[in-house]
C-alpha positions in Angstrom: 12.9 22.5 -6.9 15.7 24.9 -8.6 13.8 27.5 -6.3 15.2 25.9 -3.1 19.3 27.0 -4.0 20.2 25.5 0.2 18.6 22.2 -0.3 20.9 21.7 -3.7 24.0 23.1 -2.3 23.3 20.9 0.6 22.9 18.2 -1.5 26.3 18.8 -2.8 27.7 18.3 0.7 25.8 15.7 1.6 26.9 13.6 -1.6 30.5 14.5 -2.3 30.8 11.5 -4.7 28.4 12.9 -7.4 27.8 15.6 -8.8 24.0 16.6 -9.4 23.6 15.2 -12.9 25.3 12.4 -14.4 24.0 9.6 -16.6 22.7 7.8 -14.0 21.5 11.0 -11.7 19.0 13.0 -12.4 17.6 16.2 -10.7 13.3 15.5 -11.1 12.1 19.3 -12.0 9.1 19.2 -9.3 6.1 21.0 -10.3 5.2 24.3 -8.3 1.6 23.8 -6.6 1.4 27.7 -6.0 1.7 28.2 -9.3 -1.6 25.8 -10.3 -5.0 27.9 -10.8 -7.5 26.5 -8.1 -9.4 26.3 -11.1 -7.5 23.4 -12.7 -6.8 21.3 -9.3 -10.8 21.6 -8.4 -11.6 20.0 -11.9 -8.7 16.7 -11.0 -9.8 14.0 -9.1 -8.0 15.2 -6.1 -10.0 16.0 -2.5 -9.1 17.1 0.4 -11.0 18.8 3.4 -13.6 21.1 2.9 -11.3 23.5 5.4 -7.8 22.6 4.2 -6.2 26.2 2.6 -5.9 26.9 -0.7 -1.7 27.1 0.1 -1.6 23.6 1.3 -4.2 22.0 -1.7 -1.8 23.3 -3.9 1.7 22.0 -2.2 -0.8 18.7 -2.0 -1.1 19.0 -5.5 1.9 19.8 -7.0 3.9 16.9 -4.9 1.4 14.6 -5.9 1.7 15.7 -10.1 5.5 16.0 -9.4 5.7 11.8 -8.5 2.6 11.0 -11.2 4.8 12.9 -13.9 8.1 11.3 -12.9 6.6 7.8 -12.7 5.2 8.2 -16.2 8.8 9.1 -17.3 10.1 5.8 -15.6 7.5 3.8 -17.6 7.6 5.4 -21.1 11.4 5.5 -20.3 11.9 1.7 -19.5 14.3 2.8 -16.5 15.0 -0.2 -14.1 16.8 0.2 -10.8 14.9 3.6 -9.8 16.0 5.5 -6.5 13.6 8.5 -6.2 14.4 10.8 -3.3 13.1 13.9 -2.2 15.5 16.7 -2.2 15.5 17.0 1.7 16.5 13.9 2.1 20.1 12.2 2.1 21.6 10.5 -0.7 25.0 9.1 0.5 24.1 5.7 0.7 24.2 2.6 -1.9 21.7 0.5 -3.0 21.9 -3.3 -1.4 21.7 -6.4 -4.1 18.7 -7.5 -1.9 16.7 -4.3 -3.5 17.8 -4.9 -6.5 16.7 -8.5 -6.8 13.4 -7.3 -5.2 9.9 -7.8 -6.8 8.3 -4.6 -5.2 8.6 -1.0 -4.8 10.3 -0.4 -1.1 10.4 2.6 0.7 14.3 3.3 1.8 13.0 6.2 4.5 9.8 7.9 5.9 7.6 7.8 8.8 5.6 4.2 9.7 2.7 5.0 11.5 -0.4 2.3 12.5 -2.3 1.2 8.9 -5.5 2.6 10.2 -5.6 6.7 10.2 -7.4 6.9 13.4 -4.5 4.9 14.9 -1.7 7.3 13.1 -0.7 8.8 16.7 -0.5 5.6 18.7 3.2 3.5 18.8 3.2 1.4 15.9 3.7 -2.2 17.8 5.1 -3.6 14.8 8.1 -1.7 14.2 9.4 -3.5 17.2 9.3 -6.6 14.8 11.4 -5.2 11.9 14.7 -7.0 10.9 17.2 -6.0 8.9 17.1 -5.5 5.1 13.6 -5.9 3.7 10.2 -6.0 5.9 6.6 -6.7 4.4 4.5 -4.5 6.7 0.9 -6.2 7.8 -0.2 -3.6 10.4 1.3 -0.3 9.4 2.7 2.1 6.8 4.7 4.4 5.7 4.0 8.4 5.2 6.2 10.8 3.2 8.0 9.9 0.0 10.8 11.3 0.5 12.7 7.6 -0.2 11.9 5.1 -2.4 13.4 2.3 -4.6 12.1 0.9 -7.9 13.6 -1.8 -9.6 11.7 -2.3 -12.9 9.7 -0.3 -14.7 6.6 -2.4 -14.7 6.5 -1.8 -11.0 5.9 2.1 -11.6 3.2 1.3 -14.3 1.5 -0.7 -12.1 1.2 1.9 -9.6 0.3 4.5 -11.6 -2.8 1.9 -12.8 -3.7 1.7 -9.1 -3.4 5.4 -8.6 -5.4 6.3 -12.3 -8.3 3.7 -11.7 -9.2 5.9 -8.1 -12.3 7.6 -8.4 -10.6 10.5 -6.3 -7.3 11.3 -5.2 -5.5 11.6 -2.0 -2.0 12.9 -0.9 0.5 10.9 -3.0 2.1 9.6 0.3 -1.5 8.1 1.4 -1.7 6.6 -2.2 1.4 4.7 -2.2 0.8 3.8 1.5 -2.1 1.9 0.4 0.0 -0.2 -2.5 3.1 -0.3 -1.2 4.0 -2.6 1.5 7.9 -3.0 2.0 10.5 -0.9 4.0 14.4 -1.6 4.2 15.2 -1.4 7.9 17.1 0.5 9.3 16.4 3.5 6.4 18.9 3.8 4.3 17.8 7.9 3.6 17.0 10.1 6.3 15.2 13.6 5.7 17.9 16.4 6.0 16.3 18.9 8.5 16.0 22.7 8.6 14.0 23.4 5.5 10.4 24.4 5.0 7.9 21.9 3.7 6.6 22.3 0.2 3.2 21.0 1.8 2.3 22.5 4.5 5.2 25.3 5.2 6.2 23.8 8.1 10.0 23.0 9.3 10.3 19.2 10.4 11.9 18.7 13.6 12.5 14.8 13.5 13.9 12.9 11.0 13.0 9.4 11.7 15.7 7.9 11.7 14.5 4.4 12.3 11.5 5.0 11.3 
């Protein structure tokens, strides 16, 4: 968001390489959730708790029409070889030939917790079976998307078909946890700490660096 001036100049740092727009980097204008009338996110197909605050169902919002928007612009754009990041989370890192080749959207960073939500606090016993480069997961997935890689455009359309055929709508990151399926191990991006979350005004404290 151009709100948040630390995460871009930290970006800067962090990437020393590039400069924040080129013709193959772009900086994704995120939309504002506190700036959305409750009136127009209770008439989308989103829900969420009956006790969740208004602050938070708008950050929910606004991250979720922030990826839907960008996505759309992938499609109607034709871009192949997509790396969407979040802008807390680090971009110094280049983009293996086995991603590129891939047939799937992959998630380069983020948090894997047990497939089943009443499970999400419990170890996840299959991270102990990831290799390196790309993993199909079967028993888990992965929350946040701070990190991921697309590498043709179809990929995003189809997404966005699964996400637009929902009757209701979830957090983006439980969305795309229920279609997409690969990780790169180890992460490739790791979520810069020290800044307040969008979502649910919170600081993060770990940055999951393996996962």
């Amino acid at each position: 968001m151009k709100q948040d001036f630390e995460k871009m100049k930290n970006h800067n740092l962090d990437c020393p390489k590039f400069p924040l727009e080129t013709d193959e980097i772009m900086r994704w204008e995120a939309i504002i959730g506190r700036d959305i009338p409750m009136e127009e996110i209770q008439e989308s197909k989103l829900y969420v708790r009956y006790n969740t605050k208004e602050n938070k169902i708008k950050g929910i919002y606004g991250c979720l029409m922030s990826h839907l928007t960008l996505l759309e612009s992938i499609v109607d754009l034709k871009i192949d070889d997509a790396c969407i990041l979040e802008d807390d989370s680090e971009s110094d890192f280049i983009i293996p030939e086995e991603l590129k080749q891939s047939n799937h959207i992959t998630y380069l960073g983020g948090w894997l917790v047990n497939r089943k939500m009443k499970d999400i606090r419990k170890p996840v016993l299959e991270k102990a079976s990831l290799k390196k480069g790309i993993n199909e997961l079967k028993e888990s997935r992965v929350l946040t998307t701070r990190a991921y890689y697309i590498p043709r455009w179809q990929l995003a359309k189809d997404l966005l078909s699964y996400i637009h055929k929902k009757k209701t709508w979830k957090a983006i990151d439980i969305m795309m946890s229920e279609y997409v399926t690969h990780l790169y191990y180890p992460a490739l991006s790791h979520q810069i700490l020290g800044f307040e979350s969008s979502i649910g005004n919170l600081q993060p404290k770990t940055n999951h660096m393996e996962y």
